[in-house]
C-alpha positions in Angstrom: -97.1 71.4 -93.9 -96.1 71.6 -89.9 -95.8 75.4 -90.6 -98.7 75.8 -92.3 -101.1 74.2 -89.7 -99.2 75.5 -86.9 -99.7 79.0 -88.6 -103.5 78.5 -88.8 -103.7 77.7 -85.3 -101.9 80.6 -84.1 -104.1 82.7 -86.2 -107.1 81.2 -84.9 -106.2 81.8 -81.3 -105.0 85.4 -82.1 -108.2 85.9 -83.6 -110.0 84.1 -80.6 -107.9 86.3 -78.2 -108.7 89.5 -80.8 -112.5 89.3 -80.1 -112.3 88.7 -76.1 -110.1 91.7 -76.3 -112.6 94.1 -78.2 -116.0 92.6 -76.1 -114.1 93.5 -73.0 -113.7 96.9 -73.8 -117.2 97.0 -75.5 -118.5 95.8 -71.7 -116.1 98.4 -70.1 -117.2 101.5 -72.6 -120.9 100.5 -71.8 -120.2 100.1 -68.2 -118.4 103.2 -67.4 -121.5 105.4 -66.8 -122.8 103.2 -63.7 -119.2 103.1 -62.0 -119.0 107.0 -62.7 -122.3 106.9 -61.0 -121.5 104.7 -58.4 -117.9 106.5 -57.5 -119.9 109.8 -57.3 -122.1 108.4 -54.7 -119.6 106.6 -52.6 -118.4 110.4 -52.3 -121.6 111.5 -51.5 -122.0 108.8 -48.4 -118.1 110.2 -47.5 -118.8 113.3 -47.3 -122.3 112.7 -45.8 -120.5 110.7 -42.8 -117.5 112.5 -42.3 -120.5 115.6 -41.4 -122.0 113.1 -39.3 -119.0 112.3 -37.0 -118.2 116.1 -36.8 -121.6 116.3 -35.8 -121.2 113.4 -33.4 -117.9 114.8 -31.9 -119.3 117.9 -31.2 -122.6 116.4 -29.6 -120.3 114.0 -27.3 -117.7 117.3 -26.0 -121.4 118.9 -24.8 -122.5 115.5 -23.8 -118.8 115.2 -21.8 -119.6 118.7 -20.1 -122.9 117.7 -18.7 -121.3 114.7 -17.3 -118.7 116.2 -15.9 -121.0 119.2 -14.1 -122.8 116.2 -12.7 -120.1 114.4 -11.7 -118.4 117.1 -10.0 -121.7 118.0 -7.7 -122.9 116.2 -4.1 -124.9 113.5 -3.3 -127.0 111.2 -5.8 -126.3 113.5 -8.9 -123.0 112.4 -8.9 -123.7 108.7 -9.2 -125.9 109.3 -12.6 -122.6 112.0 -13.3 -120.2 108.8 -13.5 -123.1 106.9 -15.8 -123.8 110.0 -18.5 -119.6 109.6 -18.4 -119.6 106.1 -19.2 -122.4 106.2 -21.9 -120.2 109.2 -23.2 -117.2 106.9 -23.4 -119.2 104.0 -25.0 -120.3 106.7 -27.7 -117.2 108.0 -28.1 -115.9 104.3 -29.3 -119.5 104.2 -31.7 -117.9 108.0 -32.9 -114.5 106.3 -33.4 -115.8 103.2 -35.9 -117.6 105.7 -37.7 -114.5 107.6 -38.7 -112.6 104.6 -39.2 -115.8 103.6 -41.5 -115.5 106.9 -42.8 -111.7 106.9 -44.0 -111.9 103.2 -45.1 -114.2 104.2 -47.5 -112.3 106.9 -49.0 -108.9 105.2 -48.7 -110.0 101.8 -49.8 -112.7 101.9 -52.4 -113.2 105.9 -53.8 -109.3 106.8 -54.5 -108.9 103.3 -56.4 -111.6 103.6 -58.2 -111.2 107.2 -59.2 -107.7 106.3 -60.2 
């Protein structure tokens, strides 16, 4: 009789787990769509940024030169020379977060969730 209503028990539960099992992958089959959706976007917004910061480190060299030319002249012009150089420097920090934003992304949340 132990055996028998141990039996039933196990069968219940093996059941039980059974039908968590098969709802989980019913959620997952239903979900997959929106995180297909959602990984294909998170590349978009890569990409997108990783333009951006080429962009930005193309716009600070220029930026740099203009400074420099300034800083490298007489009188007043040198003084705004050293602060285009400065705000350059502060951008180029702004520049660095972004990439580090920009690889984040891809290394932490895109390649695990395409894998």
């Amino acid at each position: 009789m132990v055996d028998l209503a141990n039996m039933e028990t196990v069968e219940k539960e093996c059941g039980a787990l059974g039908g968590l099992f098969q709802a989980i992958v019913n959620d997952m089959k239903c979900s997959y769509p929106v995180w297909e959706d959602f990984s294909a976007k998170a590349t978009k917004l890569h990409s997108q940024l990783r333009t951006t910061v080429l962009a930005a480190v193309a716009f600070l060299d220029a930026f740099q030169k203009v400074a420099d030319m300034a800083t490298n002249t007489r009188g007043a012009t040198r003084d705004i020379g050293s602060a285009l150089t400065r705000m350059c420097m502060r951008h180029r920090s702004i520049e660095a977060k972004l990439r580090q934003f920009t690889n984040a992304l891809m290394e932490s949340l895109i390649t695990p969730l395409q894998d």
